[in-house]
C-alpha positions, 0 to 999 in steps of 0.5 A: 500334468504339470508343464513349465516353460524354461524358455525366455520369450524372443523380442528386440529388446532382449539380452545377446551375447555380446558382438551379435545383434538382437533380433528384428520383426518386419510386417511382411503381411498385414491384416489390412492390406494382406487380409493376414498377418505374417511377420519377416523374422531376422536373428542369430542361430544362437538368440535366447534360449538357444541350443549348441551342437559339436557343429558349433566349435568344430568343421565337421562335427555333427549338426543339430539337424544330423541329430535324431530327434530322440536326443531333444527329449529325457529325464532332466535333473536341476542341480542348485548352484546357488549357493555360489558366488560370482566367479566361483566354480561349479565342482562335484560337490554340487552333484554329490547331493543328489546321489544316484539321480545324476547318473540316472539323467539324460540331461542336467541342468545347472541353476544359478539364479541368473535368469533374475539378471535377465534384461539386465547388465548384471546377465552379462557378469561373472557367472559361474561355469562348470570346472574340468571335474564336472566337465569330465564327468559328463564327458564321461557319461552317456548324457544327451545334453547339459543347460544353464540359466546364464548366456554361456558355458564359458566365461563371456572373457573366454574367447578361446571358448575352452569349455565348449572346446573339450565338450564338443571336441569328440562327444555328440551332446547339446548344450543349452544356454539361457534357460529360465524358471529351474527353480520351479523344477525342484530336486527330483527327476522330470521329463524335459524337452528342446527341441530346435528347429531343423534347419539344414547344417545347423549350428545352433537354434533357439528352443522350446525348453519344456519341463512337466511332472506327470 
């Protein structure tokens, strides 16, 4: 069995989104003092490879934890945006290519390259987002959930946040951000995983993001 990590390691150094603040690692327990070694861990929910709820954007809607954990682990399909420019949209035409697999997968997970830009300012640019046809078309699916290998379903100019907005508003999906390595996954189906961590009312968690090929 073939197994890819889609996750970016959590360090201090790491990339966040913009008015959060980078993660920080305390000595709690030492080897010499303790006899162990156990670390005080302080970060936001939504740091790194992270995964989104409805709870997120809305009062009330569901929480990760409310989630059962089948809704964490299914078929995945990458679709290639590559091709795009910065600033331009992710449309139908991008799915098309590959036919009957769209519909037949739990998850789709959007590659742009970004993961290159990672640790960089260039992370923090104009990527490009899913447009209303390919947002309704999820909406109008049966997916558990939907990825990118950039910081954010909306533009970092969005501060409206539309798109998680019409995802969330009445749907129970995830959506993932800040995934790495999909070029390793090529063009056909595999089994995915990312799950978060269960945390009581929680609106986001980073994840273990897996992909492997039996």
């Amino acid at each position: 069995m073939r197994v890819i990590d889609l996750t970016h390691i959590i360090e201090s150094t790491m990339p966040v989104y913009p008015g959060t603040e980078p993660p920080t690692f305390e000595p709690a327990n030492t080897y010499e003092k303790d006899g162990f070694k156990e670390t005080r861990l302080s970060m936001f929910t939504h740091t790194g490879t992270h995964m989104d709820p409805p709870a997120h954007l809305f009062r009330g809607r569901t929480t990760l934890d409310a989630f059962p954990p089948d809704q964490f682990i299914g078929k995945a399909l990458v679709i290639d945006c590559t091709s795009l420019n910065e600033g331009e949209p992710i449309t139908m035409e991008h799915l098309l290519p590959y036919g009957e697999k769209v519909e037949e997968a739990d998850f789709l997970l959007f590659y742009l390259g970004w993961d290159e830009r990672w640790s960089t300012e260039e992370y923090f640019g104009d990527y490009p987002c899913v447009d209303d046809s390919v947002l309704d078309y999820i909406l109008d699916g049966n997916y558990k959930g939907i990825g990118f290998d950039v910081i954010g379903l909306d533009p970092i100019a969005d501060v409206n946040l539309t798109r998680h907005k019409k995802l969330f508003k009445s749907k129970d999906i995830v959506n993932i951000e800040n995934l790495c390595n999909l070029e390793k996954c090529g063009s056909e189906l595999f089994w995915f995983s990312c799950f978060p961590l269960k945390i009581k009312d929680c609106d986001g968690s980073p994840i273990r993001a897996v992909a492997w090929f039996e």
